[in-house]
Each structure stands twice: as structure tokens, then as C-alpha cells.
DSSP file (Angstrom, degrees, kcal/mol; ACC not computed):
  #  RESIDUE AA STRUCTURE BP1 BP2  ACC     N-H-->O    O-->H-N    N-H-->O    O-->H-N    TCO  KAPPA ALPHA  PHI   PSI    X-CA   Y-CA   Z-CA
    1    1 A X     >        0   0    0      0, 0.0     4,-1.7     0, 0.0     5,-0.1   0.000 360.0 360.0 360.0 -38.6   16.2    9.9  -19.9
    2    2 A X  H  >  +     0   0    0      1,-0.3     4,-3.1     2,-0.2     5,-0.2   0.947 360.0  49.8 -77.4 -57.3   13.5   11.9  -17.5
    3    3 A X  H  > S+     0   0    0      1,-0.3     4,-2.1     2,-0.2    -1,-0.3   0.866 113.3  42.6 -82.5 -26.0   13.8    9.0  -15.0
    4    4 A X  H  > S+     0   0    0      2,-0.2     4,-1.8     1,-0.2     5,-0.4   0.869 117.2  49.8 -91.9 -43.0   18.1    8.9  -14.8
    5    5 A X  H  X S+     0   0    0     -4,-1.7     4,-0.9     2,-0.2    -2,-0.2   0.979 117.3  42.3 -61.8 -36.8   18.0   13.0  -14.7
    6    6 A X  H  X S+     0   0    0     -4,-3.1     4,-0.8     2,-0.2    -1,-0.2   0.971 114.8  48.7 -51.7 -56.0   15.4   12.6  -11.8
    7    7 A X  H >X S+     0   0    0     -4,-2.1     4,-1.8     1,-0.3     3,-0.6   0.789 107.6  53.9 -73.5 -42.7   17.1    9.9  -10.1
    8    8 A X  H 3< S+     0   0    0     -4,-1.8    -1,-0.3     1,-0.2    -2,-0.2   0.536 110.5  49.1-109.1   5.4   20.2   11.7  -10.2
    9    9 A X  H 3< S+     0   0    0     -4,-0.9    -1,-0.2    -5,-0.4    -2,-0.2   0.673 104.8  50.9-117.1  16.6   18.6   14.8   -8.5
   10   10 A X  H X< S+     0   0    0     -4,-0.8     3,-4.9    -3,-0.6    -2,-0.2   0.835  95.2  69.9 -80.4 -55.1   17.1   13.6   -6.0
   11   11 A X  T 3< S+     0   0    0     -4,-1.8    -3,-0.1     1,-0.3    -1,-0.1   0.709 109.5  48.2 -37.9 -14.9   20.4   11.7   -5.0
   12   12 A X  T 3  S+     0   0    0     -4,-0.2    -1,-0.3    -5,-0.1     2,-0.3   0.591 103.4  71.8-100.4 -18.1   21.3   15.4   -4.3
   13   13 A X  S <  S-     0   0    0     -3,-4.9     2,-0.4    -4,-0.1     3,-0.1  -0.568  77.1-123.0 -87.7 141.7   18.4   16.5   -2.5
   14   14 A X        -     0   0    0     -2,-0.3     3,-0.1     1,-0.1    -2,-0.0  -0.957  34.2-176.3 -49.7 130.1   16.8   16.1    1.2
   15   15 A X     >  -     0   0    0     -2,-0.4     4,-0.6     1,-0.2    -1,-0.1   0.116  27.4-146.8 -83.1  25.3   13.9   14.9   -0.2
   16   16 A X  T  4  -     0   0    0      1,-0.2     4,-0.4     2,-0.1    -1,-0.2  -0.311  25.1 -44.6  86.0-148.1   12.4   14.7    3.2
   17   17 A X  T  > S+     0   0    0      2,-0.2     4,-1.6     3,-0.1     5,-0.4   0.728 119.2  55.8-128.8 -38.6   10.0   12.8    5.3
   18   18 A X  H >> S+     0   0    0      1,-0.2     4,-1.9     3,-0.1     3,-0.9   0.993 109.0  51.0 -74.7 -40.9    6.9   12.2    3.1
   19   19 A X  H 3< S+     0   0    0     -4,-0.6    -1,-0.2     2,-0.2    -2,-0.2   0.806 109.7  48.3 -56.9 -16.9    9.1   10.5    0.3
   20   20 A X  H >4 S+     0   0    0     -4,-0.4     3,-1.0     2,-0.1     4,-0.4   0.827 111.8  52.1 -72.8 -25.5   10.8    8.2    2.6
   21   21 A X  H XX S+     0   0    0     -4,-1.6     4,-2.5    -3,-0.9     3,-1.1   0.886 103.6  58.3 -83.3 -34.6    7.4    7.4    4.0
   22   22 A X  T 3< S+     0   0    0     -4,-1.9    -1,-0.3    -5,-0.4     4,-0.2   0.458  97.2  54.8 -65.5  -0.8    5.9    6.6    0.5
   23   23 A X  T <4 S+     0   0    0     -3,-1.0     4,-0.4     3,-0.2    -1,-0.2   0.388 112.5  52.2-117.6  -4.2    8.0    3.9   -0.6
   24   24 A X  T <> S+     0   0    0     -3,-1.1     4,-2.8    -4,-0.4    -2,-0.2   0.813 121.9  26.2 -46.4 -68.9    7.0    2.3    2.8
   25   25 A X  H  X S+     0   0    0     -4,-2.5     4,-0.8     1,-0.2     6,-0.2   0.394 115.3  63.0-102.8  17.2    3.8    2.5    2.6
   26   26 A X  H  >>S+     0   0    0     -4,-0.2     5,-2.8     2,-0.2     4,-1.7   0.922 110.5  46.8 -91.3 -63.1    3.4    2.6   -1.8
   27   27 A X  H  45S+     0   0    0     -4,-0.4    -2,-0.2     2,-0.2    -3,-0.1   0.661 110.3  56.6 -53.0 -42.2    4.9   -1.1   -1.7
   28   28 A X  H  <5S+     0   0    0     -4,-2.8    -1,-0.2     1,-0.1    -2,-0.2   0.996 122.3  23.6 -51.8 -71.1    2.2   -2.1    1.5
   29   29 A X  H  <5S-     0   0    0     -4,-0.8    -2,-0.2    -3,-0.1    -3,-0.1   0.530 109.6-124.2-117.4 -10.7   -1.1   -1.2   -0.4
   30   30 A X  T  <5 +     0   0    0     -4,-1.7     2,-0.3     1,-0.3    -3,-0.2   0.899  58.3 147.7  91.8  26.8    0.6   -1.8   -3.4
   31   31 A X      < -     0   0    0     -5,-2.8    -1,-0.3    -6,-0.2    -2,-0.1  -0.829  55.1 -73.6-122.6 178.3   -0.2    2.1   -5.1
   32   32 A X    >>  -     0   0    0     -2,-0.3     4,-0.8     1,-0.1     3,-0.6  -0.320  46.1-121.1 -63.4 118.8    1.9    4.7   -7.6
   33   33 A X  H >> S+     0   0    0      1,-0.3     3,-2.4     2,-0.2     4,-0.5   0.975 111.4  44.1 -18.4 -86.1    4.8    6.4   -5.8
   34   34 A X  H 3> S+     0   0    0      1,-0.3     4,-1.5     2,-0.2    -1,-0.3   0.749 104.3  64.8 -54.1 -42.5    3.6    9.9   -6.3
   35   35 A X  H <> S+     0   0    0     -3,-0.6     4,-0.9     2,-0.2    -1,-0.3   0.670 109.6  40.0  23.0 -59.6    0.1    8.9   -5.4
   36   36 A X  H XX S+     0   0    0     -3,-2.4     3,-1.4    -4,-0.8     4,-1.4   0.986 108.5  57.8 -72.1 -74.2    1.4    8.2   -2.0
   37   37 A X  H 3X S+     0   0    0     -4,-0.5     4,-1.6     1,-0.3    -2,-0.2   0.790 110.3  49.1 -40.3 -50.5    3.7   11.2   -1.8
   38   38 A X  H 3< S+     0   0    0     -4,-1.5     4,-0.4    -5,-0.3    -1,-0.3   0.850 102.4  58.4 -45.1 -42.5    0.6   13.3   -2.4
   39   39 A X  H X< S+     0   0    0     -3,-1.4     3,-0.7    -4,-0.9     4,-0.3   0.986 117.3  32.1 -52.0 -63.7   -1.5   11.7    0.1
   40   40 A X  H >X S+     0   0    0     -4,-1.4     3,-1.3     1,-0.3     4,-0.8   0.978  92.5  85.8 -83.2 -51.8    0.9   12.6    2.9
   41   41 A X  H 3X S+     0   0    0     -4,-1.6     4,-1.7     1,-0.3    -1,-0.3   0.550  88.4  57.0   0.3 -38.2    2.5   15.8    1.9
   42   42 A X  H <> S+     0   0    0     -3,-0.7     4,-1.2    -2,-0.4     3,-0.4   0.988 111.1  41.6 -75.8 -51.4   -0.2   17.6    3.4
   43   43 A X  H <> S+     0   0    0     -3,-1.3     4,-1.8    -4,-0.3    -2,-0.2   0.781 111.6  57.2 -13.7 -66.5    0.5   15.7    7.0
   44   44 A X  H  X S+     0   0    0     -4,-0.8     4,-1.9     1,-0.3    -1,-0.2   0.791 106.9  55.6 -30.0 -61.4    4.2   16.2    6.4
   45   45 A X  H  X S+     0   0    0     -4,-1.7     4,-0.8    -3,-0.4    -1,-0.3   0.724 109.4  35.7 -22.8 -68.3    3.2   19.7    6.2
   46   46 A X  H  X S+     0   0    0     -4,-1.2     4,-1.9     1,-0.2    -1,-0.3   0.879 119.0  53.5 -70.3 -33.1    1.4   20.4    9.2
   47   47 A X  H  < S+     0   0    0     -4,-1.8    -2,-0.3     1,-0.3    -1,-0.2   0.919 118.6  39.4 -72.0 -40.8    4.2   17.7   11.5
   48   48 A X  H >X S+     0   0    0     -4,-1.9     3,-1.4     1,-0.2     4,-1.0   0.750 109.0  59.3-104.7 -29.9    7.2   19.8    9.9
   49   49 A X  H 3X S+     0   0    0     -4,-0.8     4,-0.6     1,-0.3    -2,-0.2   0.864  99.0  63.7 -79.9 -27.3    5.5   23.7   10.2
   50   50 A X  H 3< S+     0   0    0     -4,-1.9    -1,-0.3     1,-0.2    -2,-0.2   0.897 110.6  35.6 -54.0 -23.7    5.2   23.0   14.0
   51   51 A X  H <4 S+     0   0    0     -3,-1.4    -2,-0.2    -4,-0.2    -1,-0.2   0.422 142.8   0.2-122.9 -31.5    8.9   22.9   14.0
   52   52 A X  H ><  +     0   0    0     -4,-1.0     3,-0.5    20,-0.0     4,-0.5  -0.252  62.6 178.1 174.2  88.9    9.7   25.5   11.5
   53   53 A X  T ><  +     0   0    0     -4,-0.6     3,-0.7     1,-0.2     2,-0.4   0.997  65.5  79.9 -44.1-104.5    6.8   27.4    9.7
   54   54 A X  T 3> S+     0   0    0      2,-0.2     4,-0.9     1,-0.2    -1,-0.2   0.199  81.1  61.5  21.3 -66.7    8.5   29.8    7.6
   55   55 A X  H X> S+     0   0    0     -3,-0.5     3,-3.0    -2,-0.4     4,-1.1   0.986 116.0  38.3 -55.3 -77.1    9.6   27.3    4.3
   56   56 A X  H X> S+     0   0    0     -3,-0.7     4,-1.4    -4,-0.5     3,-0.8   0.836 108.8  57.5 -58.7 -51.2    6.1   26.7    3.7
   57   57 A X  H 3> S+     0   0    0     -4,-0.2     4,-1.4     1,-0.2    -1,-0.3   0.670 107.5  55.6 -14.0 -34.6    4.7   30.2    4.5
   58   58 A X  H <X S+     0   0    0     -3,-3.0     4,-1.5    -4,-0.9    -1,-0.2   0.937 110.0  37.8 -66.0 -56.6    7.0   31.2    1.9
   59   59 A X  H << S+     0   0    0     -4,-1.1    -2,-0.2    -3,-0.8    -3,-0.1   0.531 114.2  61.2 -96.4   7.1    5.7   28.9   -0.9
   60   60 A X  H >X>S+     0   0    0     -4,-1.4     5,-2.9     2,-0.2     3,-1.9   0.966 108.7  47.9 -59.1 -61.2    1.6   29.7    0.7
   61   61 A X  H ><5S+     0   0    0     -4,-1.4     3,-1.5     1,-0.3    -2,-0.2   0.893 110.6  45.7 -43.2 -71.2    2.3   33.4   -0.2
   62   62 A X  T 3<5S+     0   0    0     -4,-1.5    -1,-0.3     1,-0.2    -2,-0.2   0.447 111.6  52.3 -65.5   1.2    3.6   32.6   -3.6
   63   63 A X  T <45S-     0   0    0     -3,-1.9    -1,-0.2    -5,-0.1    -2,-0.2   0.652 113.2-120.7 -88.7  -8.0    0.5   30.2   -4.2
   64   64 A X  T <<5S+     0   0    0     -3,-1.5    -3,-0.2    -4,-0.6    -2,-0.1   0.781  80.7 129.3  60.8  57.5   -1.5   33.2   -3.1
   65   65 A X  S   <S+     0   0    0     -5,-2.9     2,-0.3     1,-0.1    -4,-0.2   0.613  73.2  21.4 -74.4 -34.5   -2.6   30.5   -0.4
   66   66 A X  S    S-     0   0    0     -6,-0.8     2,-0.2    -5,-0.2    -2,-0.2  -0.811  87.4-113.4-133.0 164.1   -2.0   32.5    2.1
   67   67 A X    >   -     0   0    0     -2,-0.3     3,-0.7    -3,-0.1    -6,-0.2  -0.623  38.5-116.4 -85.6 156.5   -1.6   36.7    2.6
   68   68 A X  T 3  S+     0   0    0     -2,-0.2    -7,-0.1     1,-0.2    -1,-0.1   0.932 112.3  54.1 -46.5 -59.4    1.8   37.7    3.4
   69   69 A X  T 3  S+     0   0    0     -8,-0.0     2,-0.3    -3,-0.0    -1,-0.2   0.103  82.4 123.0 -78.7  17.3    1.3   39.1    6.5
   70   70 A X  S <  S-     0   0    0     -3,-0.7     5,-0.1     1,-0.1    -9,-0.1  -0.602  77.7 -96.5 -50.0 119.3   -0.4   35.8    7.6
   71   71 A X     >  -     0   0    0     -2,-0.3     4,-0.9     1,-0.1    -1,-0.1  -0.165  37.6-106.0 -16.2 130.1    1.3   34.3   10.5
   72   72 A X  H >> S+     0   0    0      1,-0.2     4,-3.2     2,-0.2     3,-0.6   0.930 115.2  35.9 -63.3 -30.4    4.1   31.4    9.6
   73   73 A X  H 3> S+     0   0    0      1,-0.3     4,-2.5     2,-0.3    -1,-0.2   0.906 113.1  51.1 -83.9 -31.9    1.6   28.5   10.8
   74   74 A X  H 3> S+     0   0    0      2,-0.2     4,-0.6     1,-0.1    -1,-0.3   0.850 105.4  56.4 -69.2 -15.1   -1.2   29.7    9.9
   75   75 A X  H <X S+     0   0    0     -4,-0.9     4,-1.5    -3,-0.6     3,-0.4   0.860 113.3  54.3 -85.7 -53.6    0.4   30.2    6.3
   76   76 A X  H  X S+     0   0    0     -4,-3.2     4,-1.1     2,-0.2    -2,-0.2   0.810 101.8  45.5 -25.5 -60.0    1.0   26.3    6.7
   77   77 A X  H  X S+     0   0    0     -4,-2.5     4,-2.4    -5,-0.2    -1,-0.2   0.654 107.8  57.8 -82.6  -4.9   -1.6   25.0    7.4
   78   78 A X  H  X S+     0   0    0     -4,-0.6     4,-3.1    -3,-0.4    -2,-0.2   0.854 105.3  53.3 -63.4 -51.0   -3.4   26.7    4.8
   79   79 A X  H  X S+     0   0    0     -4,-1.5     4,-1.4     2,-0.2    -2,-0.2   0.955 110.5  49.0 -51.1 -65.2   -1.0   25.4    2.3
   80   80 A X  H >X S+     0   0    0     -4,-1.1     4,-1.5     2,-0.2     3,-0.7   0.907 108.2  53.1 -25.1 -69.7   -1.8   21.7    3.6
   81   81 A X  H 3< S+     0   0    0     -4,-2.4    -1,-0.2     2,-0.2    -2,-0.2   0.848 105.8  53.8 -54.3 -38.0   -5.2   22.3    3.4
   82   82 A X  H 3< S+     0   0    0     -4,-3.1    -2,-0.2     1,-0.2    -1,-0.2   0.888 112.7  43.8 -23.0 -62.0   -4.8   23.4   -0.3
   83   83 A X  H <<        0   0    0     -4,-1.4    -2,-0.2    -3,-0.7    -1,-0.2   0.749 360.0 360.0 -88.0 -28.4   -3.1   20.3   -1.1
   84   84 A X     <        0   0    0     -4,-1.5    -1,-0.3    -5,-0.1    -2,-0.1   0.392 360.0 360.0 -80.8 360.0   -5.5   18.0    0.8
């Protein structure tokens, strides 16, 4: 049940550029989807904040990653660094 309720909300979501890239590169080395998706996420992070900061500044703040008044990229890459 968990896995058809997933499947059928993702089918509704962006889910972006490290989840395309993990089912690449999960199926190469042969490891666990989310495994992968963690590994890059951080990357993702930094490659996507260059381009638009903000989203992730948002959810730095609310990890208490970041101060508010942090600058959006610097509030990015903090977040990234978190997760790495």
C-alpha cells in the first residue's frame, strides 16, 4: 500500500534532478534508490541554489541550518553541507 500511495505521488510531483539521476546511477553500481538520492542531494543542492537560492534558504531557516537573515546562497549551501 505505502509503495502504490508513493508511486502515485510522485507521478504528481517534479521530483527533480537528483532522483532522475539516481536511478541512473543506483542500477550502474548496483545500490538502494534512496541511498543514491542521498548521496547527491547535497550536489543537486548547491548546482540548483546557483540558479535560484531562495527554496532552500527557506527549508535552512526552518532546519535552524541557517539564520534567517543569512543570505539565499549562503543559506544553501549550509543546508548541503548539513546533508553531506
Amino acid at each position: 500500500q505505502a509503495a502504490l500511495e508513493a508511486g502515485l505521488a510522485f507521478t504528481n510531483a517534479i521530483l527533480g534532478a537528483a532522483h532522475a539521476m539516481s536511478h541512473q546511477v543506483g542500477g550502474l553500481l548496483d545500490l538502494p534508490h534512496g541511498v543514491i538520492n542521498g548521496i547527491l542531494l547535497p550536489n543537486v543542492i548547491r548546482f540548483n541554489a546557483a540558479a535560484d537560492p531562495e527554496p532552500y534558504r527557506e527549508i535552512a531557516v526552518c532546519l535552524g541550518v541557517a539564520d534567517p537573515e543569512a543570505p539565499g546562497a549562503d543559506a544553501a549551501h549550509a543546508l548541503a553541507d548539513r546533508i553531506d
